[in-house]
N, C-alpha and C positions, 0 to 999 in steps of 0.2 A: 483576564484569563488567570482565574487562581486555580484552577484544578490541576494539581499535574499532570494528570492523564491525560490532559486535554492540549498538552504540548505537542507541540511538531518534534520529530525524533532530535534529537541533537540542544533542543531549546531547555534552558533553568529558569525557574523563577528566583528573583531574588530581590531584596529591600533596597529601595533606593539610595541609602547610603553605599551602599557596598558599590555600588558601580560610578555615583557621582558624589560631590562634595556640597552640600549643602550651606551656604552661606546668606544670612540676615542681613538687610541694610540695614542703615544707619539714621540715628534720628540726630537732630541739631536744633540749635533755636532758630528762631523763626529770621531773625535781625540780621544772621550771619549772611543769607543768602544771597548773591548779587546772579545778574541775569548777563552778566561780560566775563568773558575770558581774563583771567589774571595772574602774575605770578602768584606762584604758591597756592594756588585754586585747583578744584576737583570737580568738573563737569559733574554732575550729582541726576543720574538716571531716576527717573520716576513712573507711575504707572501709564500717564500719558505718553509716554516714549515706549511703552512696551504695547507696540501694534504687531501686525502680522512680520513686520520687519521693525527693527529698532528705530523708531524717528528721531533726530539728532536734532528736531527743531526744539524752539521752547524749552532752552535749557535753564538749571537754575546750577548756579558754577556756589561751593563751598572752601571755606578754607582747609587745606589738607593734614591739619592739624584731628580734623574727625573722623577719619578713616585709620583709626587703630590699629587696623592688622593688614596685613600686605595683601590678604588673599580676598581685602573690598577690592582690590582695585582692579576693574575688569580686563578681561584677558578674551582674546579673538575666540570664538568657538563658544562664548560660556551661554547660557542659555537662561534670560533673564523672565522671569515669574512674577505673577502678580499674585501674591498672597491678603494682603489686607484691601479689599474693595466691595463694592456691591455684591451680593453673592454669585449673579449672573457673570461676573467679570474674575470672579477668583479662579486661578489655576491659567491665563492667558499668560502666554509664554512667545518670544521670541527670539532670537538669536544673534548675539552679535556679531559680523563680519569685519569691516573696515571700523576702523576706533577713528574718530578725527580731533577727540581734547579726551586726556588720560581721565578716569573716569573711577567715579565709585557708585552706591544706589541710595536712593531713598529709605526711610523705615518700611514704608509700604509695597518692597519689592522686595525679591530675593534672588542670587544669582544658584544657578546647578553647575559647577564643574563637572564634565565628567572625566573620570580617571583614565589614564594610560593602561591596557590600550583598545579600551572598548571604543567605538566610532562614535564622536560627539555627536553629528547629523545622525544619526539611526535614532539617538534618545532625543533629539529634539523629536523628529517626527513621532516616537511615540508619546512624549507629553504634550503632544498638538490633538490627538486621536479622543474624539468626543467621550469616547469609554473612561480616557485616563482625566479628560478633563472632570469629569462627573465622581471617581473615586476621589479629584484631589479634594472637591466641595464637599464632598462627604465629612471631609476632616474636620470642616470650616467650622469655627462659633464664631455666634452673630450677637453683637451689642449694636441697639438703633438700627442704621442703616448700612452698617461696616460688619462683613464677615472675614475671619483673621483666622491663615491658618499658619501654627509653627512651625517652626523648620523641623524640630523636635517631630512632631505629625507626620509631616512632610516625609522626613527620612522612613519613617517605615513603610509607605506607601510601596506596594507589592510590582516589581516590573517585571516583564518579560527580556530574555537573555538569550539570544541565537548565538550561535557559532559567531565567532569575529569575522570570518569569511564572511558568511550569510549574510551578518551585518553588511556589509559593505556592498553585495551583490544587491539587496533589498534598498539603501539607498541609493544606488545606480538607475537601479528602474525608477522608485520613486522621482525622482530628478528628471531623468527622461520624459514623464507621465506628466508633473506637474507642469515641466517647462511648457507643453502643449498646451494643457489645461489655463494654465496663467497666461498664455499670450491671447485665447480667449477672451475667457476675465477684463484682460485689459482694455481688448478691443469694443466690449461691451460699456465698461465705464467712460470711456473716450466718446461713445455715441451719446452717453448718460450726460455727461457734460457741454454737449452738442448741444440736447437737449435744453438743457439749464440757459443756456446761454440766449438758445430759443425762445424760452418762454418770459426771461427778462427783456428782448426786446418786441414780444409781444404788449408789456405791461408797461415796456418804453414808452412804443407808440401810440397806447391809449391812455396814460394820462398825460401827455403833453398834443394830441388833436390829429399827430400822424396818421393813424387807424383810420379814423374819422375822415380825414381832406377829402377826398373827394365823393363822400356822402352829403360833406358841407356844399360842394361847389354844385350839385345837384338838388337841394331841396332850399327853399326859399330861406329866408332870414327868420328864426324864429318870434313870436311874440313876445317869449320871456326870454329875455339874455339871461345869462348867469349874475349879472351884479343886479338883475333885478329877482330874479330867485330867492342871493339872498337878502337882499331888503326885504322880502317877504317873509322869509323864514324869520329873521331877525326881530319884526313884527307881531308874529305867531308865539314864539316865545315869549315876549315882551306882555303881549295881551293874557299867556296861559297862566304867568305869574302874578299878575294882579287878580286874576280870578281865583289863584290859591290863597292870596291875599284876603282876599271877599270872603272865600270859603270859611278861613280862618277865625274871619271876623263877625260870622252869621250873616254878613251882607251888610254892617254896619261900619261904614268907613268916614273920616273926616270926609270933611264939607268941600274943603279945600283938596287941591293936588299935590302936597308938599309930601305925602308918603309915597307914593311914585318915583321921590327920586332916591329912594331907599334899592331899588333898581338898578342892579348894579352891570352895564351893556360890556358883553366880550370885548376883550382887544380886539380890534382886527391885529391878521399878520404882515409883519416888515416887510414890504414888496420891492425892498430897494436892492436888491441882490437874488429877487427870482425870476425867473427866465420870462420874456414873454408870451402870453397865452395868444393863441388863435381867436379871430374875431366873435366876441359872443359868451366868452367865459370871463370869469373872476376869481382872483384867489380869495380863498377864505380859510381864515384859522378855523382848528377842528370846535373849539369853545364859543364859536360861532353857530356852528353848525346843531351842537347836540350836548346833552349834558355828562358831565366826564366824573364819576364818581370812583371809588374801590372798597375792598370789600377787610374782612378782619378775619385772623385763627381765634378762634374761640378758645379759652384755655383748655388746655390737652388734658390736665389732670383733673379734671371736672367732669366729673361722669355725665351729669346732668346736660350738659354741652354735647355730646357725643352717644353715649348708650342711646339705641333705640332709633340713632337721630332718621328723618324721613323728608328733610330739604337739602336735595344735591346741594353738595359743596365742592367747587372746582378750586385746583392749584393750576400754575402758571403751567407745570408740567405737560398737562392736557392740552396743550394752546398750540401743539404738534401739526396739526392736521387745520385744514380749514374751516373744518364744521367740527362744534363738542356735539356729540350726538348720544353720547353713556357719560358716569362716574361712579366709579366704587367709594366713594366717600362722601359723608350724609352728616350732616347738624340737627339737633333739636329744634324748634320752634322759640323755645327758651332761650339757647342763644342767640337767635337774632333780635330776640325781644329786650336783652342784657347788655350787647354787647354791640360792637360796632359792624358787624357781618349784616349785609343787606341784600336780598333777594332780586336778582336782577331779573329782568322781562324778558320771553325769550325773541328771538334777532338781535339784542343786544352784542355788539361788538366789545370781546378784550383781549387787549394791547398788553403781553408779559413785558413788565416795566425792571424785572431783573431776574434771574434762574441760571441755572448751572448749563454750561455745553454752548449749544446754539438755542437756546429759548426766548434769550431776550431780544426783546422789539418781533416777537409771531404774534399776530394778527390770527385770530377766529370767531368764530361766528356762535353763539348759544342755539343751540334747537329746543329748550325747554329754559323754564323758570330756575334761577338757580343761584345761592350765593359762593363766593368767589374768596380767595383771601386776600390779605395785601400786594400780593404783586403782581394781582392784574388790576387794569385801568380798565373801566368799563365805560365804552360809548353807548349810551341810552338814545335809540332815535324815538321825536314824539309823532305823531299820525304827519305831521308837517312837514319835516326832513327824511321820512322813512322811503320819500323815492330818492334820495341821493346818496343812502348804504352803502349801495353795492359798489359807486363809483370811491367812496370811504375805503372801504374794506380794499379794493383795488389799487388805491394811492400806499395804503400800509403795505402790502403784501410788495408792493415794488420797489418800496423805499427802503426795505427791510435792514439794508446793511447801512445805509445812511442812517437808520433811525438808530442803530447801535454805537454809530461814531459820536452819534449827539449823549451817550451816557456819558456821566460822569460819577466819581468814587475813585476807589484804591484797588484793592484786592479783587476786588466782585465789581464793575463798573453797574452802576443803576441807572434808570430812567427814573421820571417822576411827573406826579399829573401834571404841571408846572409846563412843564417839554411838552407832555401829549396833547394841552391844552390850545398853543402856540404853534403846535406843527400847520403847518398849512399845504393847504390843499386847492386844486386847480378843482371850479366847479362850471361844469359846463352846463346849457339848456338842458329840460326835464328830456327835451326828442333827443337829442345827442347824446344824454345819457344811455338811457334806451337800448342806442343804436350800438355804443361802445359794448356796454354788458352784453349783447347779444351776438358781437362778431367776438370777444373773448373767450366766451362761451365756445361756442364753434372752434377756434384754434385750439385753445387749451385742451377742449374732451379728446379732439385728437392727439393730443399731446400726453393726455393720462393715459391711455390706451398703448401706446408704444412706449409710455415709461414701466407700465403695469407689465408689459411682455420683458423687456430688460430685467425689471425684479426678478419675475420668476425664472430667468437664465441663471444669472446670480445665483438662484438659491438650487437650483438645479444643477451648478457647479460645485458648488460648495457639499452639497449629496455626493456627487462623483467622488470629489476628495475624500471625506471621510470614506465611502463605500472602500476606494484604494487602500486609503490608512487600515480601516478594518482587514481587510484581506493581506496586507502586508505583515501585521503583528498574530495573523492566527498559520501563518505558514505559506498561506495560498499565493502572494506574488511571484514567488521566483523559487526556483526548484532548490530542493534539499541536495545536500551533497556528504555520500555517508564516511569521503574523508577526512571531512574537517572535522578539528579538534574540538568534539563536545565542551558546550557550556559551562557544564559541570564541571569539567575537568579546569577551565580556565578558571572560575571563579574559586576551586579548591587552591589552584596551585599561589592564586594573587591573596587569599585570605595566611597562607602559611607562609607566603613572606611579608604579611602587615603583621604578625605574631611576632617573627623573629625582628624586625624593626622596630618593634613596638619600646619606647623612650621608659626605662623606669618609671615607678610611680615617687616622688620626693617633694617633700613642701614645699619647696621652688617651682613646682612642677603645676602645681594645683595651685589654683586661684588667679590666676593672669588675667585668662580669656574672659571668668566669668567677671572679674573685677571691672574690665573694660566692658563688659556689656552692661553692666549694673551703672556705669560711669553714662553710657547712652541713654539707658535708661530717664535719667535725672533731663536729658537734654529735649522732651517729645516736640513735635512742632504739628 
């Protein structure tokens, strides 16, 4: 709301500085940072801790030697910003209440004071309101995948100024309204997690035979057990590769059998520490089962690799959902002819072997021909093993957070085909399989169906909110009142005493702040 005519009677607009204080975090080297509490340490806030409430988990503690100026160190009330992130994600703000380790922030955050004695909660809730979050991205410049906006920027960002009264009547109701609305909310994610809970011990009991018992104790003893499956499968393979062999060779091979043991037979997996299987099944490593390849980036700065390209190319990113079924990102023919990027078949299962957030070790499924980059693992099933997929694709999707303990690395933990090769898997008869995927099926559609309803609560909540925030910052929550001391008047009388306070200008006076920020500068991490 820049117009002033478009003010509620009593309300000013004014620049963000004038009513809060704008403060940059702090960059450091990377070495300094310990994840424990210590003398002399500074809890060091980041944009992962600026949720809709401040999370205090996953801290990274600093020595207090890099917080320069007293006004890093956060203070109850102050209202923490995410400036430098994905552009979706800049302008998300939270508020601190309880402090539990004294505290400074990141480079990639920023704190808002706001001054005495305009109401801190009134300007949180306004820089939470979709409108203000969309003016602050306006600001934003984007290099790569990082949009960064200054404080510099930041400060002139245009705000809305009611009566201090107002203020305070306007976050009363707000409070009132959300308290309702969030004890919703809560009750919704609570069922959400119910859910979850749900559907892991659906994926319990059908790859360890629970599901299945008494479908077993009712239909006869299959003809193929599972450790005859895969000796079969094992075989299949075995046979498909000396016939690539043959192909290779025009059909003209030694006399003898001595290039056959060029053949190189999967591990099986170590059975000596997994659980036992129900009558009829056998474990088997996944390298056993199907071929485990991955895919390459083709170099970016290579036009020829990208312009034009017309071969889906999938990133780990997409590996979200259960099925790829789109991708906005396409290779040349060139490059897969150059370069190590291979075109996988679709049903093709892959495995993100590492990515950012929750990506690593998702499991999904290709619905088209498509190559991949390096960090997915791609399971290739051939006509032989393509009825034991879905029971595959089942064992991943359940083991999900096992399969992420088994990464290893530093910073970024990885998988590798190596792991995804060896993981093993319970394989039951071709009819049991069958019978699993198809009571699965049946649970879980119920189960997407009343997750799909929960979504759209959520996002039907979250409408309500903003529609409040909106109506709060254009006048409509709570009634005007034509004794209180207009805005205007407030923000004249508090701008002519920051005049008459105002510190000489003297060479001592100049160059402090910026020296110390120049001194940060030097430190980025």
């Amino acid at each position: 709301m820049n117009e002033e005519q478009e003010l509620p009677q009593g309300w000013k607009t004014a620049k963000l500085d004038e009513v809060m204080l704008p403060v940059r975090g702090i960059a450091f080297p990377k070495e300094v940072k310990a994840h424990a509490p210590a003398e002399g340490y500074l809890a060091c806030l980041r944009t992962t801790n600026v949720q809709k409430e401040v999370e205090w988990g996953d801290l990274w503690f600093i020595p207090r030697q890099y917080a320069k100026r007293e006004d890093q160190i956060v203070q109850p009330l102050d209202i923490l910003i995410s400036t430098a992130n994905s552009y979706e994600l800049v302008g998300k703000v939270a508020q601190v209440h309880a402090i539990p380790y004294e505290s400074t922030l990141g480079a990639f955050i920023s704190l808002l004071r706001v001054k005495a004695p305009f109401d801190a909660k009134f300007f949180y809730h306004y820089l939470s309101a979709s409108s203000t979050q969309e003016a602050i991205r306006g600001f934003a410049s984007t290099t790569t995948n990082i949009s960064n906006v200054s404080t510099g920027k930041l400060a002139t960002l245009d705000v809305v100024v009611p009566p201090l009264p107002e203020q305070r009547r306007i976050v009363a109701k707000l409070e009132e309204l959300f308290s309702r609305l969030d004890a919703g909310v809560a009750a919704v994610r609570r069922t959400q997690a119910l859910l979850k809970r749900y559907r892991q011990s659906v994926l319990h009991a059908a790859v360890t035979g629970e599901l299945t018992r008494a479908w077993r104790e009712a239909h006869p003893a299959p003809t193929e057990t599972g450790a005859a499956l895969l000796t079969r499968l094992r075989a299949e393979r075995r046979a498909q590769w000396e016939a690539a062999q043959s192909a290779k060779r025009g059909g003209q091979l030694p006399l003898n059998d001595a290039w056959k043991k060029k053949y190189e037979e999967p591990a099986a997996p170590d059975t000596s520490e997994l659980p036992e299987l129900p009558a009829g099944w056998a474990w088997a490593s996944v390298g056993q089962l199907v071929s485990v390849g991955t895919g390459a980036t083709p170099l970016k700065s290579n036009p020829l690799y990208h312009s034009e390209g017309t071969v889906p190319w999938v990133t780990s990113g997409a590996l979200n959902n259960l099925f790829i079924r789109e991708t906005q990102q396409f290779i040349t023919e060139l490059a897969v002819e150059e370069t190590n990027a291979k075109v996988f078949p679709a049903g093709t299962l892959l495995v993100a072997m590492y990515g950012e957030g929750k990506t690593r070790g998702k499991v999904s499924e290709l619905t088209f021909p498509a190559a991949t980059n390096q960090a997915c693992a791609a399971l290739i099933f051939d006509d032989a093993a393509m009825d034991a997929k879905e029971m595959v694709k089942l064992f991943f999707e359940k083991n999900y957070d096992d399969l992420r303990r088994l990464s290893s690395g530093g910073v970024q933990p990885n998988l590798n085909l190596s792991l995804i090769k060896a993981t093993a898997v319970p394989l039951p008869p071709l009819a049991e399989q069958a019978e699993i995927v198809a009571e699965v099926e049946r649970r879980l559609t119920v189960l997407d169906v009343l997750s799909q309803t929960l979504t759209a609560e959520l996002k039907r909540a979250e409408r309500l909110r903003q529609s409040l925030l909106h109506r709060a910052f254009t006048g409509r929550l709570v009634p005007q009142d034509a004794t209180d001391e207009p805005a205007a008047a407030l923000l004249a009388r508090l701008r002519e005493g920051a005049a008459g306070a105002a510190p000489a200008k003297g060479k001592a006076g100049r160059g402090r702040q910026p020296k110390a920020i120049a001194q940060q500068a030097t430190l980025g991490f």
